[in-house]
C-alpha positions in Angstrom: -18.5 58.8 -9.5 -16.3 56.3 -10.8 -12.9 55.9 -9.6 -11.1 54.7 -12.7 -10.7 57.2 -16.0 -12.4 56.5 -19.3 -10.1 54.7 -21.7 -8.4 57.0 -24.9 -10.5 56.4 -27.9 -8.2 54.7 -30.3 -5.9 54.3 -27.9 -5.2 50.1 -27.3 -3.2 49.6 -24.2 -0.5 47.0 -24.5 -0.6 43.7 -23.0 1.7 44.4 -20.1 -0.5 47.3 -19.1 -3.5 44.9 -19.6 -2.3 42.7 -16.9 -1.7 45.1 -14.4 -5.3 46.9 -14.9 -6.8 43.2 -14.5 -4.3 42.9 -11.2 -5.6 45.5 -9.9 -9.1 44.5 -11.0 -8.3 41.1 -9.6 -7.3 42.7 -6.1 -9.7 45.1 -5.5 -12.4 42.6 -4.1 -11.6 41.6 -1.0 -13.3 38.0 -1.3 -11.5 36.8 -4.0 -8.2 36.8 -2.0 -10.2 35.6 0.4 -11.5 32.3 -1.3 -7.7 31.7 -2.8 -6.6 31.9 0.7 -9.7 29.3 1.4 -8.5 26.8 -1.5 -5.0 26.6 0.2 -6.9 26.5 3.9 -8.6 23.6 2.8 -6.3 21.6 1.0 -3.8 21.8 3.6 -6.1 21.4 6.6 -7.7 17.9 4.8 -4.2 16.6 4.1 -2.9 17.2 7.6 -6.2 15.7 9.1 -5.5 12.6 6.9 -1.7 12.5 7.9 -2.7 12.8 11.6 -4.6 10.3 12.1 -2.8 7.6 9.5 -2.3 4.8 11.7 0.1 1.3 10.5 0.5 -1.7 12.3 2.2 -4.9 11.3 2.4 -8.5 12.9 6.4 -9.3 12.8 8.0 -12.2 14.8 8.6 -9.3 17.8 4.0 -9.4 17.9 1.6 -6.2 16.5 3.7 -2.9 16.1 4.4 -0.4 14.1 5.2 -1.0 10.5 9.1 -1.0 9.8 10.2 1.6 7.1 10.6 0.2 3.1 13.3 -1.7 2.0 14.8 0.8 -0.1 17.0 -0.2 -2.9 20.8 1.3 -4.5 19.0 4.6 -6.1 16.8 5.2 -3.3 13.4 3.2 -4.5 11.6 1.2 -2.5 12.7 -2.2 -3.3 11.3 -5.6 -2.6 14.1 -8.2 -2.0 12.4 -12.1 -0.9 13.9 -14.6 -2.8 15.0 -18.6 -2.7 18.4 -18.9 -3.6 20.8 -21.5 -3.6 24.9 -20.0 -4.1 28.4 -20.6 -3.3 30.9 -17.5 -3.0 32.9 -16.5 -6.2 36.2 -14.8 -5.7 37.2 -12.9 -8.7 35.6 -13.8 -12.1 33.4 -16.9 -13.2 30.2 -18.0 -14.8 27.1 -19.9 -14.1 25.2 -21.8 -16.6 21.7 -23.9 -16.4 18.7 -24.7 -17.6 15.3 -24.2 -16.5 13.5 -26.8 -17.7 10.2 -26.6 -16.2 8.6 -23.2 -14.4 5.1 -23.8 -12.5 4.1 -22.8 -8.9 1.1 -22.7 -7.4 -1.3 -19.3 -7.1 -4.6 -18.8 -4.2 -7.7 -17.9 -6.0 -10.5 -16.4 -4.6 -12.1 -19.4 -2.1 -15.1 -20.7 -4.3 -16.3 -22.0 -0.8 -15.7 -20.0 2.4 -13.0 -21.1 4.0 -11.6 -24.0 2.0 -8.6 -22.6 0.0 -9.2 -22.5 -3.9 -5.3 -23.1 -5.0 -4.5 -24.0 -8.4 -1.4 -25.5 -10.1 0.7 -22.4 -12.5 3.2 -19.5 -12.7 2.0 -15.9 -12.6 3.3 -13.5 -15.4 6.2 -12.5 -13.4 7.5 -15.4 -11.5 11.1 -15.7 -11.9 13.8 -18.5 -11.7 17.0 -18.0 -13.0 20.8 -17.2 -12.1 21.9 -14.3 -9.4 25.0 -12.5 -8.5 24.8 -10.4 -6.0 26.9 -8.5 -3.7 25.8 -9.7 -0.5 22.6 -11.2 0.9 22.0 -8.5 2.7 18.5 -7.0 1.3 18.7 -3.9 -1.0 22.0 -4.6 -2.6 23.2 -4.6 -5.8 22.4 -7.5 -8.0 22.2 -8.6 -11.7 20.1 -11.5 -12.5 19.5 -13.6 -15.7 15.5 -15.4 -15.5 12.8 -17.3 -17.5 9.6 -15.7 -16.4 6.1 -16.7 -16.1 4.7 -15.0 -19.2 7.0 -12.1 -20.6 9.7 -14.6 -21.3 13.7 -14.1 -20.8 14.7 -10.9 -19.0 17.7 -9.6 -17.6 17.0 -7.1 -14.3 19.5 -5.8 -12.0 19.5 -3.2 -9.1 16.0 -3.7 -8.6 14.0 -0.6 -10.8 16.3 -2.0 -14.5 14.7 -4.1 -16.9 16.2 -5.4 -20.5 14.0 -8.3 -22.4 15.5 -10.7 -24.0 13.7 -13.3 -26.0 9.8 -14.6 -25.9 10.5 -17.9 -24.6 8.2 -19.8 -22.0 9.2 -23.4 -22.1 12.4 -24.8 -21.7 15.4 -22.5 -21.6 19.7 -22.5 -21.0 21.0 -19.3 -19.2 24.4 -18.0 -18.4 25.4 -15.3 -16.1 29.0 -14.3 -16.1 31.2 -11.8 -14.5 34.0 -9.9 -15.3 34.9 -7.2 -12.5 32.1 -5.2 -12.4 30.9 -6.3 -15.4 28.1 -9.1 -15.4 26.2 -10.2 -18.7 23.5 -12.8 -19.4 23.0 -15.3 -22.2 20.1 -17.3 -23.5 20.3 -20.0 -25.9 17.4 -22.5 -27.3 20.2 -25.5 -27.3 23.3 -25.0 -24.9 25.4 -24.5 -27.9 24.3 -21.3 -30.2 24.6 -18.3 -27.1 22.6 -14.6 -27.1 23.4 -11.9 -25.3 20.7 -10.4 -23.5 22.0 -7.5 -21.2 25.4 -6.3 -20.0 25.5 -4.3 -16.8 28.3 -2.9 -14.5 27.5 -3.0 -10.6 30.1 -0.3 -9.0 31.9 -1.3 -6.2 30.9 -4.9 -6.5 33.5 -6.9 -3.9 36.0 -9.2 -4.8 33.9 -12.4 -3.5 29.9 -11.8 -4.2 27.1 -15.0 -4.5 26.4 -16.5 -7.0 23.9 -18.8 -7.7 20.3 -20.2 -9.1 16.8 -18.4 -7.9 13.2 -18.9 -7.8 11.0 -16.3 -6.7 7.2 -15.0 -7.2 4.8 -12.1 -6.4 1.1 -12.5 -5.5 -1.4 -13.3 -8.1 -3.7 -10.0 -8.9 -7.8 -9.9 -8.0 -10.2 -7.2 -7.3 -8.0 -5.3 -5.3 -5.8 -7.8 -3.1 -2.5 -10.2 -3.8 -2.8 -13.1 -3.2 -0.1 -15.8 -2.5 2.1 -17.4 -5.4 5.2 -19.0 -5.3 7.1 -19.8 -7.5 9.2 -23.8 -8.7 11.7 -24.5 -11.3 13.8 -27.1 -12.5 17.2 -26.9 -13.6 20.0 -28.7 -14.7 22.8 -29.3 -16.9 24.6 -26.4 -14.2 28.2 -25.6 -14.5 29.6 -23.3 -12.3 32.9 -21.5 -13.0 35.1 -20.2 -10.2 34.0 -21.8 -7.6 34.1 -25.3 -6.2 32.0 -25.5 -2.9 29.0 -26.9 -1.5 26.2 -25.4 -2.0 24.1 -22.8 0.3 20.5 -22.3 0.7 19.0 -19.2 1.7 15.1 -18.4 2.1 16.4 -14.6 1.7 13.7 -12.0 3.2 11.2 -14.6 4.7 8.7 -13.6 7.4 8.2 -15.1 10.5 4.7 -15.8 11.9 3.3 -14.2 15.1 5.7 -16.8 17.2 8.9 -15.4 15.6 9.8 -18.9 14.8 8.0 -20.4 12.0 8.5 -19.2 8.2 5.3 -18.0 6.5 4.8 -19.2 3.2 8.5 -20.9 3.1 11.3 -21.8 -0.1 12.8 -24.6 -0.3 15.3 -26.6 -2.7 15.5 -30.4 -3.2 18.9 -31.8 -4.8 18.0 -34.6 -7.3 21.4 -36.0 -9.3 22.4 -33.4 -11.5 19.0 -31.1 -10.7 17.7 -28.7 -8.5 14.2 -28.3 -7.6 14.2 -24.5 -6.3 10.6 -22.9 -5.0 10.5 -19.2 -3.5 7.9 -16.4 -3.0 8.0 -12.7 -2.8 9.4 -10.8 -5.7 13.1 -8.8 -6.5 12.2 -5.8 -7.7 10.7 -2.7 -6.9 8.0 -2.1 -3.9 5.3 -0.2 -5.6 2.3 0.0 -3.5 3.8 -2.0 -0.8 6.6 0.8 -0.5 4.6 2.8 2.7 2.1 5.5 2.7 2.2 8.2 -0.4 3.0 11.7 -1.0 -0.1 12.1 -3.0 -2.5 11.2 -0.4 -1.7 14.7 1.4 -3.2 16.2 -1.6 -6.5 14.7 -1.1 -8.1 17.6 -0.2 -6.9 19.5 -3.2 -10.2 18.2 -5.7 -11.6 20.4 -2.6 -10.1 23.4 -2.8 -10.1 23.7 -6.2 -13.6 24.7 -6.1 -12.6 27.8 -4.3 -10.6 28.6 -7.6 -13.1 27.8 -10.0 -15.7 30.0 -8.3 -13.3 32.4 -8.4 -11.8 32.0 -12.0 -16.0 32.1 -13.5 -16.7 34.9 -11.4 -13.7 37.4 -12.2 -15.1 37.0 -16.2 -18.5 37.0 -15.6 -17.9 40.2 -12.9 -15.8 42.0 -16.0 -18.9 41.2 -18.5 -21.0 43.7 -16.1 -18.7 46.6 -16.0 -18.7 46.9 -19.8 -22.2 46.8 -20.2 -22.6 49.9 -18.4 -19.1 51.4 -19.6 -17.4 51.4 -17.2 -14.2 49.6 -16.1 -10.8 50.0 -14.9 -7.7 51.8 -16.9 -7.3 50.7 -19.8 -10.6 48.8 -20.0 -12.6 49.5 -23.3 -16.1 51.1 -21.7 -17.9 50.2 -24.7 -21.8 48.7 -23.7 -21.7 45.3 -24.3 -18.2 44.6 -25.1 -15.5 42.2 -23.3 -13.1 41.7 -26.4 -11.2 38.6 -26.9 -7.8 40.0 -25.5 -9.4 40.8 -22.4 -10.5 37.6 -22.3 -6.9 36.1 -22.7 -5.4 38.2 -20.3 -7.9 37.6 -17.6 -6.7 33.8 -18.1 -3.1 34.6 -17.3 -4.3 36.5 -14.4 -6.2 34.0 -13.4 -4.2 31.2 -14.4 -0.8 32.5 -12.7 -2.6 33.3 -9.3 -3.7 29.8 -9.1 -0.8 28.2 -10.0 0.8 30.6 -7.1 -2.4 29.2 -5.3 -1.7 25.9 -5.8 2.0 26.0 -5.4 1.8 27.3 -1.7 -0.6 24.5 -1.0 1.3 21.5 -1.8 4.7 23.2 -0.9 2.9 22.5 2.6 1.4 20.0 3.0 3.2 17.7 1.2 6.5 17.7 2.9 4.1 18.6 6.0 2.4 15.7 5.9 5.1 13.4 5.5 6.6 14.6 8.4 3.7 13.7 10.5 3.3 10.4 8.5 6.9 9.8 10.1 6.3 11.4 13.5 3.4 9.0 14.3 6.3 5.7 13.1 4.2 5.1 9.4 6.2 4.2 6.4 6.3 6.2 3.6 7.2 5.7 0.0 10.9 6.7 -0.6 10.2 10.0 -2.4 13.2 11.5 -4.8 13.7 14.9 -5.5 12.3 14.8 -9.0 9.4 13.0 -8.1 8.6 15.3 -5.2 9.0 18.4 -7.4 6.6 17.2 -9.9 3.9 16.4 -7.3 4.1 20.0 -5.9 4.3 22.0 -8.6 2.4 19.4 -10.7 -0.5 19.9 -8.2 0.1 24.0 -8.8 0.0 23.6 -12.8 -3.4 21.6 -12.4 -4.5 24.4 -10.3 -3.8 27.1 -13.1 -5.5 24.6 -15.8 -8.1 24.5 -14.3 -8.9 27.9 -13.5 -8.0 28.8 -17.2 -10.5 26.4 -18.2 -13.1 27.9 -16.0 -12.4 31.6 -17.3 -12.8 30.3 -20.9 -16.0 28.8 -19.6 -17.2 32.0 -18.5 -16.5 33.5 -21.2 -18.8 31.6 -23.3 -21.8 31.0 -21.1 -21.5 34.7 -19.5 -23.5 33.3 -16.8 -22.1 32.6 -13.5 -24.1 30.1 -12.0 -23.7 27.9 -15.5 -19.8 28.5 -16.3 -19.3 27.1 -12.0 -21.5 24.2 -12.5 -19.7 23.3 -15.7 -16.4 23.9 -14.5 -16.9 22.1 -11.5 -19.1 18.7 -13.5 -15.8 18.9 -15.4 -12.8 18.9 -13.1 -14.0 17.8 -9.6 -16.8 15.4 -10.2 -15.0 12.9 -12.8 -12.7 12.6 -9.9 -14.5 12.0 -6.9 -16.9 9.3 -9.2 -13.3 8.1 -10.2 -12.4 7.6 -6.6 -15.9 5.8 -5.7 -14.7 3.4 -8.5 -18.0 4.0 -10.7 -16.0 5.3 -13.9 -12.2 5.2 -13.5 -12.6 6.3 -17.4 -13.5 9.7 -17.0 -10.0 10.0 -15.8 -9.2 9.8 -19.3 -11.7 11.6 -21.8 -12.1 14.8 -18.9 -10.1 17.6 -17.1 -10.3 15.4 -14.3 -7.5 13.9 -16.0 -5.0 16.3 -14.7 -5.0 14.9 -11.4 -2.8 12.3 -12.4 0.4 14.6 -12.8 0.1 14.1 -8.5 0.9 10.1 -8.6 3.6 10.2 -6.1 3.9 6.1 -6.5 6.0 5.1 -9.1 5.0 2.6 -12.4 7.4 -0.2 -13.6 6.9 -2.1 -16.4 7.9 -5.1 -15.1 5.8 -5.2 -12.0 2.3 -5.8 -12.0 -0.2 -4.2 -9.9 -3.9 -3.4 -9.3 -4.7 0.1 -11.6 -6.6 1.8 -9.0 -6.9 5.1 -7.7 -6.9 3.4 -3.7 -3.2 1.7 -4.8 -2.4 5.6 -6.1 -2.5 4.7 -10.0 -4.2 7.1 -12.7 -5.2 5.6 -16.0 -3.1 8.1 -17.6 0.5 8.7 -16.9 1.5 11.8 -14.4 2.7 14.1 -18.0 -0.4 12.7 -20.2 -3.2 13.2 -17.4 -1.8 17.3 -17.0 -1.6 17.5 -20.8 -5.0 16.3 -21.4 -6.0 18.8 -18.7 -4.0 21.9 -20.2 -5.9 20.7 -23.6 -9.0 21.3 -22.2 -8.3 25.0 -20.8 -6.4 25.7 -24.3 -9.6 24.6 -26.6 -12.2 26.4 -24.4 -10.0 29.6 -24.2 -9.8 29.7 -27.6 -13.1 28.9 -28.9 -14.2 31.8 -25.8 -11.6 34.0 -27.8 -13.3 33.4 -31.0 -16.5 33.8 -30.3 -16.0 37.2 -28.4 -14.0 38.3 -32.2 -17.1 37.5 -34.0 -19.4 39.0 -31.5 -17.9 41.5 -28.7 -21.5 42.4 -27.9 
């Protein structure tokens, strides 16, 4: 004899009641709780294994030890800061003006032969040279800077993460940086006479004597998946500096040592020549990127894993349901019609389903993330500086993924009514594109599939005006973090709906 009571005839129960007979449907096998508890088990367990045994060592002046944590700039990013700069102090307010009047460098290419160095003559896209002020040289201070890059032109950056463009120019070019308090704004101008105003900022708290001065500075050239060494050289002259009337300084700010603690790797330099100066420097100002430390979102790399737990779960719950109303019978407030699993049933067994995962997936990455990174730290690894907002959107990102995809496997069901087919779809759909993605066979699938969702998890963050290799190893999705979940969330929406249509036009 059946537990639960035949449903009212004519009697539709409301949607509130729904859920809770689907609850209770939901709860009353065991295993179901079981395999959620598995999918958080899982993920957690394969993040922590991947924390614990992360492992960094750097070669510094001091020989092989552990790797020293980011540079992190004013708001907290990880910053890169390695520079040539040649300054004099400026008390109070002034100007500098110069041209640049020739950018090249040199970039290392793949060796065509092994072991002879393939190096070739150019600028990458964002070498810089231009004109600096700057609180101190300390590394991670404010700054505002006026350059001629390597292929995007004129820019005006400052503090690091902030970017303004000002006009498309790659040959010759006059810049002025001036300052006003806190105030600093760069010009550009084609002729030294007609001025532009590219940017204005305001650096807070700047001192009453900062550095100012002319740079040259230049990240690695891109291939496959390395940098490799650039640096940057630029010509200026015509300079006029305002304010200040001393000799001026060099600085190779933020160069490395080799393994004897005395000689510079890779080296700046500036040669004085009449009224120009020849400036050549390497690294980059800006933000760190990949380079920042390890990432949050590798302690979610078990979570493509323990999703499967959910989808199993998500197909089965429907497919279960589809059996108890061909024999009529079901909980309260089921309709115990043969053949008959109406399209509101359907629906609500997708918020069911969709808010337990999401709860699922929420008390997975609340663990393990912050977890993880904890141990990252514990065994002296450095870790991308993580901000609050960033952090939020990883964990409950990662639960909101979880939810899509169990929606989308419930829809699934509901179509196919066949368990084994709705899993195998579910799972060719969301956990497959990913793990080819990961292999590197079809980074594209990241794109056109659920799969995409798991971008919402991309802990390291994107600048526009830094280059770097678009890879799942460097922790980049070919989506953004809000267009990979909606793409995801599109998927579930469609197949619940065309589920919910089809069960209108035939509830049998």
């Amino acid at each position: 004899m059946s537990s639960f009571t035949p449903h009212r005839t004519g009697r539709r129960a409301g949607f509130s009641a729904s859920l809770r007979t689907e609850w209770a449907a939901f709860l009353s096998v065991r295993g179901r709780v079981f395999a959620m508890a598995a999918s958080v088990l899982v993920t957690v367990s394969l993040g922590l294994l991947i924390a614990g045994g992360a492992r960094s060592t750097c070669v510094t002046g001091q020989g092989e030890g552990p790797c020293p944590a980011p540079l992190v700039g004013p708001d907290g990013t990880a910053v890169s800061d390695k520079y040539y700069f040649v300054h004099q102090p400026l008390t109070g307010d002034g100007s500098i003006t110069a041209r640049v009047s020739d950018l090249t460098g040199q970039i290392r290419l793949p060796d065509a032969v092994p072991g002879v160095r393939n190096v070739m003559e150019g600028a990458v896209p964002w070498a810089k040279a231009g004109l600096l002020v700057r609180q101190s040289l300390k590394q991670g201070t404010p700054y505002a800077a006026v350059m001629l890059t390597g292929a995007h032109g004129v820019r005006m950056q400052h503090d690091y993460i902030h970017d303004v463009a000002g006009g498309p120019h790659n040959g010759p070019q006059w810049l002025r940086l001036t300052r006003s308090g806190d105030t600093i704004t760069g010009y550009e101008s084609d002729d030294g006479q007609a001025w532009s105003e590219v940017g204005t900022v305001k650096l807070a708290g700047l001192p009453e004597t900062v550095e100012i001065g002319l740079f040259a500075t230049s990240p690695g050239a891109l291939w496959d998946m390395a940098q490799a060494f650039a640096q940057a050289t630029a010509t200026f002259d015509h300079i006029d500096l305002k304010g200040a009337d001393g000799r001026w300084r060099h600085d190779d700010v933020g160069v490395a040592m080799e393994s004897d603690g005395k000689t510079p790797h890779h080296p700046g330099g500036a040669v004085e020549s009449g009224d120009k100066l020849i400036v050549t420097g390497g690294g980059d100002i800006g933000p760190a990127t990949v380079e920042g430390g390890l990432r949050a979102d590798l302690m979610l790399i078990g979570g493509a894993l323990g999703l499967i737990p959910v989808l199993v779960v998500a197909v089965t719950f429907v497919t279960a349901s589809g059996r108890r109303a061909l024999v009529g019978t079901g909980p309260p407030g089921r309709p115990g019609r043969p053949g008959r699993l109406p399209a509101a049933e359907v629906v609500v067994m997708a918020a069911v389903m969709g808010a337990v995962a999401f709860v699922t997936g929420l008390v997975a990455s609340a663990v393990v993330v912050p977890a993880g990174l904890a141990l990252l730290r514990a065994n002296d690894n450095p870790t991308q500086p993580l901000t609050l907002g960033t952090g939020l959107r990883v964990i409950v990102g990662h639960a909101a993924l979880t939810a899509a995809s169990a929606v989308l496997a419930v829809g699934l069901a509901a179509l196919v009514k066949r368990a084994v087919v709705a899993g195998g779809l579910a799972i060719a759909l969301v956990i497959v594109p990913y793990f080819l993605a990961v292999a590197g066979l079809a980074p594209w699938l990241l794109v056109i599939t659920p799969a995409a969702g798991f971008a919402i998890t991309q802990s390291v963050p994107t600048f526009a005006h830094v280059d770097v290799p678009q890879s799942l190893l460097g922790g980049y999705y070919p989506l953004p973090p809000w267009a990979g979940l909606a793409v995801a969330c599109g998927y579930a929406a469609i197949t619940l709906a065309a589920a919910s249509r089809v069960r209108r036009r035939c509830p049998g």
